[in-house]
FIKEDO-774457 format. One record per residue: residue in one letter; x, y, z of N, C-alpha, C, O, CB in turn. Coordinates in steps of 0.2 Angstrom, whole numbers, padded with zeros to 4 digits, always signed. Glycine has a CB too. Example, Ala and Ser with C-alpha at 12.3 -4.5 7.8 and 13.67 -1.06 7.14 Angstrom:
<pts>
A+0066-0028+0039+0062-0022+0039+0066-0016+0039+0071-0017+0042+0057-0022+0045;S+0064-0011+0035+0068-0005+0036+0064+0000+0039+0067+0006+0040+0070-0003+0029;
</pts>
This chain:
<pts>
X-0512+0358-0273-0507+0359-0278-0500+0361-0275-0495+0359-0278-0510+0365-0283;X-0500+0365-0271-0494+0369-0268-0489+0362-0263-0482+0361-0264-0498+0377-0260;X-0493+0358-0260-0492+0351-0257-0489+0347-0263-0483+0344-0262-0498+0348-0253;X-0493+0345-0269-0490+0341-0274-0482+0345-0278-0477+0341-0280-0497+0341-0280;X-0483+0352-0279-0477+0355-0281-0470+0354-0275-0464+0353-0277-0480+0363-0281;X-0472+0353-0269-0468+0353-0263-0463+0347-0262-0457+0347-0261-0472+0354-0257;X-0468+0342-0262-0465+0335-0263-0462+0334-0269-0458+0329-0269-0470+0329-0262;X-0463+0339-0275-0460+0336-0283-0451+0340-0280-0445+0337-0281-0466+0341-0295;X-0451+0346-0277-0447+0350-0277-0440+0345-0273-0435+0345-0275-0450+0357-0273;X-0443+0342-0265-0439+0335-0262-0437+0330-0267-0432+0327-0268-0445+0332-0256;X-0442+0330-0270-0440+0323-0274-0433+0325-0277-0427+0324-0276-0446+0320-0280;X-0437+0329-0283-0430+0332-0286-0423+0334-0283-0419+0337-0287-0432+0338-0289;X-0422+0334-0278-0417+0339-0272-0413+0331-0268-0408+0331-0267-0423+0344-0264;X-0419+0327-0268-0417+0320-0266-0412+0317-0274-0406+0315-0273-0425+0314-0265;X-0414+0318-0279-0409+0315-0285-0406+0319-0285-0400+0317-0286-0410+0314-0291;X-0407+0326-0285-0399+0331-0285-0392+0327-0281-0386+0325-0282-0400+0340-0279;X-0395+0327-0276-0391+0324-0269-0389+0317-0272-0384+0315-0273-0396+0323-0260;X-0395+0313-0274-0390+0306-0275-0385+0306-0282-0380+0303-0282-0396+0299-0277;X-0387+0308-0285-0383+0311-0293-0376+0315-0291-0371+0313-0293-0389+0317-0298;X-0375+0321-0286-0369+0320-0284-0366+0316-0280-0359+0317-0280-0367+0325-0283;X-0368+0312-0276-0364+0306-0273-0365+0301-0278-0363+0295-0276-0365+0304-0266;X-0367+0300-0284-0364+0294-0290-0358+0299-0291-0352+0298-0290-0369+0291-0300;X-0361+0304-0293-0353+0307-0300-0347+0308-0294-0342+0307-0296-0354+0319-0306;X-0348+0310-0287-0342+0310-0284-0339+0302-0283-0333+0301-0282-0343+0314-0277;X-0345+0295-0284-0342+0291-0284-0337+0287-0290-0331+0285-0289-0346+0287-0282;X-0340+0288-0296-0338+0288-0301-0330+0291-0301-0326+0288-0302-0342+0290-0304;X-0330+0297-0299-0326+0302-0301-0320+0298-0296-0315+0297-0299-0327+0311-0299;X-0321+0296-0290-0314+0290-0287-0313+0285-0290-0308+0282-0290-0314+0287-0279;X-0318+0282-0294-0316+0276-0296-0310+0278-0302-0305+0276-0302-0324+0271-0300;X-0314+0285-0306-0309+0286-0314-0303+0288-0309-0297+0286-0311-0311+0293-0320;X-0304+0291-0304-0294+0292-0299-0290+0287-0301-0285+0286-0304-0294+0290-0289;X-0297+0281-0295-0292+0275-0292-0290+0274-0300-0285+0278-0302-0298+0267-0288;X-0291+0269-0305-0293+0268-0313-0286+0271-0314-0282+0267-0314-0299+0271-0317;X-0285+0279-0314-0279+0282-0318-0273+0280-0316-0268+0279-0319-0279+0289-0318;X-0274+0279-0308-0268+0277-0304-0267+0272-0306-0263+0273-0311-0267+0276-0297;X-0271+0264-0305-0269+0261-0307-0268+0259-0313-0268+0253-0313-0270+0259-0305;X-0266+0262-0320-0264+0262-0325-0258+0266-0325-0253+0264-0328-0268+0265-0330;X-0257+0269-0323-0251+0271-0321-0244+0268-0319-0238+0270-0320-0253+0273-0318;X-0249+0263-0316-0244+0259-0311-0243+0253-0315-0238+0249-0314-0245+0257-0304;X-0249+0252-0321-0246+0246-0324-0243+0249-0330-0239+0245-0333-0251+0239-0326;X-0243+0255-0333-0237+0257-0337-0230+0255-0336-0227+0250-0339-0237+0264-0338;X-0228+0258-0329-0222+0258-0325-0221+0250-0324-0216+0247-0324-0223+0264-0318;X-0228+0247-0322-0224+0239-0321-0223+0237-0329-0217+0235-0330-0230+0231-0317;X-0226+0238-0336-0223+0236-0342-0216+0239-0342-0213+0234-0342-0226+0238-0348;X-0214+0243-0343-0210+0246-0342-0205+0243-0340-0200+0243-0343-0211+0251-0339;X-0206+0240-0335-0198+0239-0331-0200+0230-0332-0195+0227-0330-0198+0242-0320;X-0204+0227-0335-0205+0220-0339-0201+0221-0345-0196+0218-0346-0213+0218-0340;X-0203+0225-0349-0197+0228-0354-0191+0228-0353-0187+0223-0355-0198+0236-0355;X-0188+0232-0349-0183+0233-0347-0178+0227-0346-0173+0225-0349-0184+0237-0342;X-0182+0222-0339-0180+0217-0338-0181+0212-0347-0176+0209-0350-0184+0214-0331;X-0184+0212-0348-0183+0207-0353-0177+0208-0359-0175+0204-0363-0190+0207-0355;X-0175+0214-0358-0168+0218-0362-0166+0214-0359-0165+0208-0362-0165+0225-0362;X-0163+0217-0351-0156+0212-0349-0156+0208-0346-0153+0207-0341-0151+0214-0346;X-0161+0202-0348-0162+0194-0349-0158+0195-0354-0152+0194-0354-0169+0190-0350;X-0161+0196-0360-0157+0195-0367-0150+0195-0365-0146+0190-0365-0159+0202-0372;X-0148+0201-0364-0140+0203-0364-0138+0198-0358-0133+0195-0361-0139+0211-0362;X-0138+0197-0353-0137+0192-0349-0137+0185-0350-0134+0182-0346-0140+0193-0344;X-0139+0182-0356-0140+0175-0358-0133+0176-0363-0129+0171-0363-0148+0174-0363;X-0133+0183-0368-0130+0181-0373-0121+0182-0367-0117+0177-0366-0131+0187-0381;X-0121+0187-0363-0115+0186-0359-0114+0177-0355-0110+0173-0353-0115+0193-0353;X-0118+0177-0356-0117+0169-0354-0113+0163-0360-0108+0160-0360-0127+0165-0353;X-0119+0164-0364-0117+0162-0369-0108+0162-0371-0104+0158-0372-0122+0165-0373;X-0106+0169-0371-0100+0170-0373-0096+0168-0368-0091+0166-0371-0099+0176-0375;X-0095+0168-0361-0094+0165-0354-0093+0157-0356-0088+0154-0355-0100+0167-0348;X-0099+0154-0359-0097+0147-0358-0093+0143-0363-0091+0137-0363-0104+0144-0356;X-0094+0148-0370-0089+0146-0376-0082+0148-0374-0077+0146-0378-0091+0150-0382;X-0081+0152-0370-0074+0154-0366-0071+0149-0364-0066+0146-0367-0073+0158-0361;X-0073+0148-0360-0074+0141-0354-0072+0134-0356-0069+0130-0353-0082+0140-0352;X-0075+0133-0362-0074+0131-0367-0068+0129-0371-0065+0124-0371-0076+0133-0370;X-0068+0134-0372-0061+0135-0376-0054+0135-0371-0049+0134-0374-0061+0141-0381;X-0054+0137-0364-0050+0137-0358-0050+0130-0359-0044+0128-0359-0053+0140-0350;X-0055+0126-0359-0054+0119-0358-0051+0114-0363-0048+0109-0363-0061+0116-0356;X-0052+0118-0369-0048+0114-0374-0041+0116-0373-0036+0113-0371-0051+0115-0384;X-0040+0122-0373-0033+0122-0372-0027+0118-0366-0022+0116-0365-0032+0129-0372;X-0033+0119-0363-0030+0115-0353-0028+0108-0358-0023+0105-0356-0038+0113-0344;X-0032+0107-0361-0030+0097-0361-0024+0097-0367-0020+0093-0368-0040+0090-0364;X-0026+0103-0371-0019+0101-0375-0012+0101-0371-0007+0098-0371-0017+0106-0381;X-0014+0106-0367-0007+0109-0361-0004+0104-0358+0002+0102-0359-0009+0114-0354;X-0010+0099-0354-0009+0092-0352-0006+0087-0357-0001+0084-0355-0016+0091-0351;X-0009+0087-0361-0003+0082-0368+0002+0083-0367+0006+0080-0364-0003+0082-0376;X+0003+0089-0370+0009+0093-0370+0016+0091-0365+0022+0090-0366+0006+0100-0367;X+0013+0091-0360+0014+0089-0353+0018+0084-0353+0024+0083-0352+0009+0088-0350;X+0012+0077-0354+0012+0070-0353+0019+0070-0358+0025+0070-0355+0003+0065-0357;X+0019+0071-0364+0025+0070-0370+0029+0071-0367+0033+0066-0366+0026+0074-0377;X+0031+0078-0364+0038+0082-0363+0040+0077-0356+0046+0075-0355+0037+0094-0361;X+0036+0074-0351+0039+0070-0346+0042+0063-0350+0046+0060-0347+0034+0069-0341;X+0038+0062-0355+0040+0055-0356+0047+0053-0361+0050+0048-0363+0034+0052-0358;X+0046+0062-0364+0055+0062-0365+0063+0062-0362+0068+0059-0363+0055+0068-0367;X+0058+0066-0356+0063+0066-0350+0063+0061-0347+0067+0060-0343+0064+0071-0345;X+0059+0058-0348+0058+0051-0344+0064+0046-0347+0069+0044-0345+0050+0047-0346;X+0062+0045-0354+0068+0042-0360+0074+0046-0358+0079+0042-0357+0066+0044-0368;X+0076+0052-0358+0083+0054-0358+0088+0054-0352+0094+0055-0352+0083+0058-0360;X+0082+0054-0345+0085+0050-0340+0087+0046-0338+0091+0045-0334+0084+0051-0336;X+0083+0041-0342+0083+0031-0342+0091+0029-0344+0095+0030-0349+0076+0027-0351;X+0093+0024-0338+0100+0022-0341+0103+0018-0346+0109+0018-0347+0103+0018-0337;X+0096+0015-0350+0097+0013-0356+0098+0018-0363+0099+0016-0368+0092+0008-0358;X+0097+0025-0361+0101+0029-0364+0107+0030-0366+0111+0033-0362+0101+0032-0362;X+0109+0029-0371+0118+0030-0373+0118+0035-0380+0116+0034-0386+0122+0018-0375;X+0122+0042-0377+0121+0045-0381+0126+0044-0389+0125+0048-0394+0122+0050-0377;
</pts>
């Protein structure tokens, strides 16, 4: 009886022992787990973030290339402009000029 009681006492002492190396394994996994949540908050976060100033970086584009734009329309009127005023003076330096 004392021999049957002895071996139930090991056994039980054997699962004590295995039962705290699960819960201490467990317990690194929920670590590991928290960290990494952690770290994918902070990576949404900054996917967030960037994805703001994508936005704002497109629309400054946007407004950059309607500038650009409009630099370009005015350059070629400048250029007409241009073409005419030479081909005045072109005419009023011409010897068939007679004032």
């Amino acid at each position: 009886h004392e021999q049957l009681l002895k071996m139930m006492e090991e056994r039980m002492m054997d699962v004590e022992q295995k039962l705290r190396l699960v819960k201490r394994l467990l317990q690194d996994k929920v670590n590991q787990l928290k960290e990494q949540l952690s770290k994918n908050t902070k990576a949404d976060a900054m996917v967030k973030d960037l994805y703001v100033e994508n936005a704002q970086l497109l629309k400054a584009l946007e407004v950059t290339e309607q500038r650009q734009k409009t630099a370009e329309r005015k350059n070629y009127l400048l250029e007409e402009k241009i073409a005419n005023l030479n081909r005045i003076v072109k005419n009023l330096a011409s010897p068939s000029f007679v004032p």
